[in-house]
N, C-alpha and C positions, 0 to 999 in steps of 0.2 A: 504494500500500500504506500502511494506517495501521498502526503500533503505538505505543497508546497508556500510556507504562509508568506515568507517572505514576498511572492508573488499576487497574492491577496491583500497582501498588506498595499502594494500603489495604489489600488483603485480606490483606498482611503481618503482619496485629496485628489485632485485635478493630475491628471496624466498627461504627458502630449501625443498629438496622435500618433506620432510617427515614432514615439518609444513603449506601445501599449504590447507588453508581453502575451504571449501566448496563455490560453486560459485552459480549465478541464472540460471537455466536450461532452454534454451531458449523454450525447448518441451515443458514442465508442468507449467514454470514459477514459481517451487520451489528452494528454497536457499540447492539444495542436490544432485549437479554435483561437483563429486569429483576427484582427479589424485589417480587410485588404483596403486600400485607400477608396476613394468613389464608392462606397457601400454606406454610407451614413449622410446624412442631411442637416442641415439648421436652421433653426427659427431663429430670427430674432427676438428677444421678450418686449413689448409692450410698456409694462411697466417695472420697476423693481421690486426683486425677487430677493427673499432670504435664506441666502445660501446655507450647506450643511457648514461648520467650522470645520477646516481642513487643519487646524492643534490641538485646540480646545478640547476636540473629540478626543483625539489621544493622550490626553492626560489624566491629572487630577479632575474628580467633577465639581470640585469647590477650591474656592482659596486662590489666592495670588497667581497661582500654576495658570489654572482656567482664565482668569482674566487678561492676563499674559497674551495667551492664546488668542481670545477672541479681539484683542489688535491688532494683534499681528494678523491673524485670517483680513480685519475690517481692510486693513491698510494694503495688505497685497489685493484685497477684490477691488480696490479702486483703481488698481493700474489697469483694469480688465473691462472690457466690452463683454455682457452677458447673453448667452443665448441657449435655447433647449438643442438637445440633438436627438437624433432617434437614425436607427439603422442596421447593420446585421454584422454580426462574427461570423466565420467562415471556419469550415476543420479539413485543415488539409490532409486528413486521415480520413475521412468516412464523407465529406464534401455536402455535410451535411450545415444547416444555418441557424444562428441563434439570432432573434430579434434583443434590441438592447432601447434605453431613453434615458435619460438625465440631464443634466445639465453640460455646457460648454463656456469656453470662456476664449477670450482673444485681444490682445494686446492691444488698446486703445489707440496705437498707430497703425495698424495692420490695413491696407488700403481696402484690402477686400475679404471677406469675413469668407466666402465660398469657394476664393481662389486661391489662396494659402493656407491650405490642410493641416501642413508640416508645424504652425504656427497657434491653430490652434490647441485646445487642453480640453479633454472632457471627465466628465466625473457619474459613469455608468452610476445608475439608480436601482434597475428593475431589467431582468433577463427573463425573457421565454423562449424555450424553455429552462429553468433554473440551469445554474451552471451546475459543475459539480466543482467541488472544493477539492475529495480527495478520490484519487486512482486509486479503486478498489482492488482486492485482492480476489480471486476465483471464490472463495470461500463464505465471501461476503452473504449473510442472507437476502432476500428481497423486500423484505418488512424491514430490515435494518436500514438499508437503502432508501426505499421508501421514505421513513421519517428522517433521514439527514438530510434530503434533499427538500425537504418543506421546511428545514432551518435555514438550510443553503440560501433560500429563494427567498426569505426575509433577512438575511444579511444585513445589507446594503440602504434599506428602508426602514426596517425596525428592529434595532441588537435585540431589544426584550423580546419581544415575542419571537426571537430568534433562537434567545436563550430558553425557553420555554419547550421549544418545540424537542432540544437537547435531553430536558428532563426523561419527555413520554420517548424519546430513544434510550435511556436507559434503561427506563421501567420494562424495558420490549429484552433488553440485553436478559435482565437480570431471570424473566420470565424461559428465556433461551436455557440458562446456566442454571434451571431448576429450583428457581427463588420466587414462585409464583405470587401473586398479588394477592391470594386467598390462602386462608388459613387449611391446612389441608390433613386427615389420617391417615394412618400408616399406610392406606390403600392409593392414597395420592388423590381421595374424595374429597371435595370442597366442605369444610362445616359451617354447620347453621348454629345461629342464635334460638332463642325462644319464640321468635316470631318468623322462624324461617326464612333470615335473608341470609348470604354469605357474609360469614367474617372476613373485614378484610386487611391483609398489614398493610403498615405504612410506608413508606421509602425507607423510610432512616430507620426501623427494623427489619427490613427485607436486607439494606446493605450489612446489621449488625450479624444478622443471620449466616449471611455470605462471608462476611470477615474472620467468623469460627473457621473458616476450613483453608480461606486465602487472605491471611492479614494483609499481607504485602497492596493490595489493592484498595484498602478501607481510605484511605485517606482521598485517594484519585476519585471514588464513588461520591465521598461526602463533599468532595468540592463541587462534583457537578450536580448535586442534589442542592444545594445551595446557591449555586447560582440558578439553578430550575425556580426555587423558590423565590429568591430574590425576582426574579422574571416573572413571574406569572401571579406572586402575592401583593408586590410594594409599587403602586400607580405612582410612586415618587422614587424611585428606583433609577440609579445614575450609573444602568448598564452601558458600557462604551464596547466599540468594534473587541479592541485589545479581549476583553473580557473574553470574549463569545471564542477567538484567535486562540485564546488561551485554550479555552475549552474542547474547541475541535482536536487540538494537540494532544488533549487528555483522550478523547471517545479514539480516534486515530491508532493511539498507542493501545487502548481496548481493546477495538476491535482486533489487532494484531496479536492480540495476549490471546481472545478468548475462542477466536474460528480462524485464522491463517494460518497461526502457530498449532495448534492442536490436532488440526487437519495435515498439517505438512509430518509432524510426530506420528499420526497415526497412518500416514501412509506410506514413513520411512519402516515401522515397525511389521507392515504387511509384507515390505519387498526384502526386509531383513528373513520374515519367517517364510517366506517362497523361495529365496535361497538355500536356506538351514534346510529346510524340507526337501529341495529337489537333489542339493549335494550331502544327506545327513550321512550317509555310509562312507566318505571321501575325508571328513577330517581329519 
């Protein structure tokens, strides 16, 4: 599995266009979706528009840091002519096309906003279809997938509910790894209360339950159980890109612990015993 954040991390702030990396193609799932020049368009805006803070964002969410920030953003957006873009990525693997939109920006000297490309900067908002962030491994499930890729697709426009969506992929992990959401007897039967509904555990005893057998992991669970909540409990909640960055870093190295890894051991361990078996009389 790759994920590469460091490339994630530009479309945080204004890019230019003619240095905009290669993205994960959500068709192939290769790092080789690219913006060919003359595939994208601009509007001019109308009136002014309040940009995302291209610092601000990445810092502290209070205090001197943040303030900091949001002058330095005000003071660089004034050298800039603003305008929306909208237009397509291209994957020179599978030749398949992403629609993209956000915002653009262009040097307040720039004679011509439509004729010097190289000049302009864009600042991707909203991909259909989502990108992918990380190049799965074979192993990966399709329900695992599934929900990364509905955080993927709120990235860019809204970190919390990005972070949110992080949580119910663990909860789907944990259910994977035999840590189900319902209380269960020896038979693996769901039990009932006195009124017959299912009992159900919580996150944070589903993770306690799992850390008996694999400490080494309790800590990685509880952060992203934690930013899930921070995400989905606190409407005043000063989730940032980094945060979410972080996280996928955490699920990423998960998923490589929980189904890459496990699967590649159990299928080193079958060709080890199709050996021993086929040459057992030869040692």
């Amino acid at each position: 599995m790759k994920f590469k954040r460091n490339i994630i991390e530009r479309f945080n702030s204004f890019i230019r266009c003619d240095k905009v990396p290669s993205l994960c193609c959500p068709y192939c799932n290769k790092w080789s979706l690219n913006l060919p020049s003359h595939t994208h368009q601009y509007t001019k805006n109308a009136q002014a528009f309040e940009l995302p803070l291209t610092i601000g964002d990445m810092t502290e969410s209070e205090g001197v840091l943040n303030f900091l920030g949001t002058v330095a953003s005000n003071f660089e957006h004034a050298k800039y002519s603003i305008a929306k873009v909208s237009g397509f990525f291209v994957c020179a693997q599978c030749e398949e096309s992403v629609s993209f939109c956000g915002q653009a920006r262009f040097p307040k000297d720039t004679p011509s906003q439509g004729s010097n490309d190289s000049l302009a900067e864009i600042y991707p908002q909203f991909f259909f279809p989502p990108i992918d962030f990380i190049e799965h491994g074979e192993c990966t499930p399709e329900h695992i997938k599934k929900e990364l890729k509905k955080s993927f697709a709120l990235y860019f426009s809204d970190p919390r509910s990005s972070g949110n969506r992080l949580r119910v992929c663990i909860e789907k992990i944990l259910n994977d790894l035999g840590f189900p959401e319902f209380e269960t007897d020896e038979n693996g039967n769901p039990i009932r209360n006195e009124k017959g509904k299912v009992i159900r555990r919580s996150l944070h005893a589903r993770i306690d339950i799992f850390s008996k057998s694999k400490p080494r992991y309790t800590d990685m669970l509880l952060a992203l159980k934690i930013l899930g909540n921070e995400s989905s409990h606190n409407s005043s909640s000063k989730i940032t890109r980094k945060d979410i960055l972080d996280a996928y870093e955490i699920v990423n190295y998960l998923i490589e612990e929980f189904y890459d890894k496990e699967d590649q051991e159990e299928r080193i361990k079958r060709l080890s015993g199709s050996i021993n078996e086929k040459y057992k009389d030869k040692g």
